[in-house]
N, C-alpha and C positions, 0 to 999 in steps of 0.2 A: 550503624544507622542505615536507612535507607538509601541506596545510590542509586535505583531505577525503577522507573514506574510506567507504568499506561494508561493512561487518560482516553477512553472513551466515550461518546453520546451512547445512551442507552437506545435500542433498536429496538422496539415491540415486535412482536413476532404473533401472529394469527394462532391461536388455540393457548396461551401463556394467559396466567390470571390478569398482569397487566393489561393487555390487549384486551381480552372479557369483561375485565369490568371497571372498563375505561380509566385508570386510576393514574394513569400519565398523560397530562395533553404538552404538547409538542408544540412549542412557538419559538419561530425562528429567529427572532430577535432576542427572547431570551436565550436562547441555546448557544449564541452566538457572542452575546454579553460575556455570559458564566467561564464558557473555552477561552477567552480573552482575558479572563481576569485570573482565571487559572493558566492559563501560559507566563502571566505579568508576573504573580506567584509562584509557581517554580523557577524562574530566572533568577531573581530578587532568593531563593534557595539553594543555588547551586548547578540549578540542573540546566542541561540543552536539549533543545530539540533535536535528533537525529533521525529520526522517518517521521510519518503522518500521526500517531499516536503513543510513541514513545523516547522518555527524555531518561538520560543519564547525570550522573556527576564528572563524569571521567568515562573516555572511551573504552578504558577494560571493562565496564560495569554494563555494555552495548549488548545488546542479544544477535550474537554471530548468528544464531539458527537464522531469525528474520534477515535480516544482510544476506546471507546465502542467498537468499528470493530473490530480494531485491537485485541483486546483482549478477543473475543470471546464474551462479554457480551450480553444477551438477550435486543433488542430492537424493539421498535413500530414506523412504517411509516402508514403516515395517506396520504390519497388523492391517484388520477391517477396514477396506475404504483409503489405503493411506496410498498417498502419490509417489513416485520420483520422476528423477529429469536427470538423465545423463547425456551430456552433449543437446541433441535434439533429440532425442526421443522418451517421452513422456508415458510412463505405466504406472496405472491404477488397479489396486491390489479390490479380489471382491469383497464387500460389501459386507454380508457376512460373516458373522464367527464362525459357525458354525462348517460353512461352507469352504473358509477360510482353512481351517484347523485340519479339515477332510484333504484341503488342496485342488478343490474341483475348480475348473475354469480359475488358475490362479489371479490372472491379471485383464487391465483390455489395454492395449499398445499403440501409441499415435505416433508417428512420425513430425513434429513441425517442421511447417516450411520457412524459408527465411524470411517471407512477409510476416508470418506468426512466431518469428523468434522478434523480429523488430517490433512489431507490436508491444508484445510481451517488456521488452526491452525499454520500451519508452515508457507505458502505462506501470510496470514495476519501479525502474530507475526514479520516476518523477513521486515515487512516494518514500523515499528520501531527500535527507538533504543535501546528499551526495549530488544531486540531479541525473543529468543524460547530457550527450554532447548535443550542442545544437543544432549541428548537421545533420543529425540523422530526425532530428524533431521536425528541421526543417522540408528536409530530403522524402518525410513521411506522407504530405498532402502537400499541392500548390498552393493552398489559401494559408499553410502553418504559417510562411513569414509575415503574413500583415497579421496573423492570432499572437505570434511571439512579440512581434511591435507592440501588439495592444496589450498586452499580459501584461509585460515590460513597463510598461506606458501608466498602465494601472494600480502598478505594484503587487501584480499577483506574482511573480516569476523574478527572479535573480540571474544575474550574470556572473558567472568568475569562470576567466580560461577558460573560454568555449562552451562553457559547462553551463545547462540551464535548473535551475534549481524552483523549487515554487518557495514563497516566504510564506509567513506563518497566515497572513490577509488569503494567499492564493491554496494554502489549506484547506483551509473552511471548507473551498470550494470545490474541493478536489475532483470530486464526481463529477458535476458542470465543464467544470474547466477541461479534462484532459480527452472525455469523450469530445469533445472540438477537435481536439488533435490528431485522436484516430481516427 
């Protein structure tokens, strides 16, 4: 049987038949219904939530690629366009096959700093349910501690061991919610 899935909102995208001819309209109280009733549903099934849009039965059945991200780990993309991140430094492969294949201008190479590893660090960690430590949530802007208070306060955010996690309420709103933080 099934042990993992992904549960996404559909995203229209400019020049897709949906988008042309308007054939989705988009209302946030239904969209918001539907995700809630399918979380209720896969629970009531087995599954857990472990990041922002995906649930397992069991932690083997988890997608280590995604967690790798999440969690900061150094990884290798191969082919057109594709990224890695070793340590701090971050290269992207060209864009092209073609160009790719030839090997011309293989990569472009970024260093991050440690403000843009903590970023990274926070805005990836909080889209698990792993979370991030508080401190460095805290430590990231002076206004974070009265945002963690209210998260907290509101139920969008969890606490265990230092560890701030968002709960399924503070999903939804993940976009909202975490650009406050950075």
């Amino acid at each position: 049987g099934v042990n993992h899935l992904s549960l996404y909102e559909l995203t229209l995208e400019e020049g897709t038949l949906f988008y042309k001819n308007d054939i989705y309209e988009r209302d946030e109280e239904a969209v918001i219904s539907f995700l809630n009733s399918m979380i209720d549903y896969l629970a009531n099934q087995g599954f857990s939530r472990y990041e922002i849009s995906n649930y397992s039965k069991n932690n083997s059945a988890r997608s280590l690629h995604n967690l790798n991200y999440w969690r900061q780990k150094d990884y290798l993309g191969f082919g057109p366009s594709a990224v890695s991140t070793i340590v701090n430094v971050r290269t992207k492969n060209i864009s092209t096959l073609e160009n790719y294949l030839l090997g011309n201008d293989p990569f472009e190479r970024e260093e991050l700093t440690k403000d843009q590893m903590t970023f990274e660090k926070i805005m990836l960690g909080l889209r698990s349910c792993e979370g991030v430590e508080k401190q460095l949530v805290a430590d990231r802007k002076i206004e974070n501690n009265s945002l963690i208070d209210e998260y907290l306060k509101e139920g969008y955010f969890q606490e265990r061991d230092n560890q701030l996690s968002f709960t399924d309420k503070g999903l939804l709103l993940y976009n909202e919610l975490v650009s406050k933080l950075l």
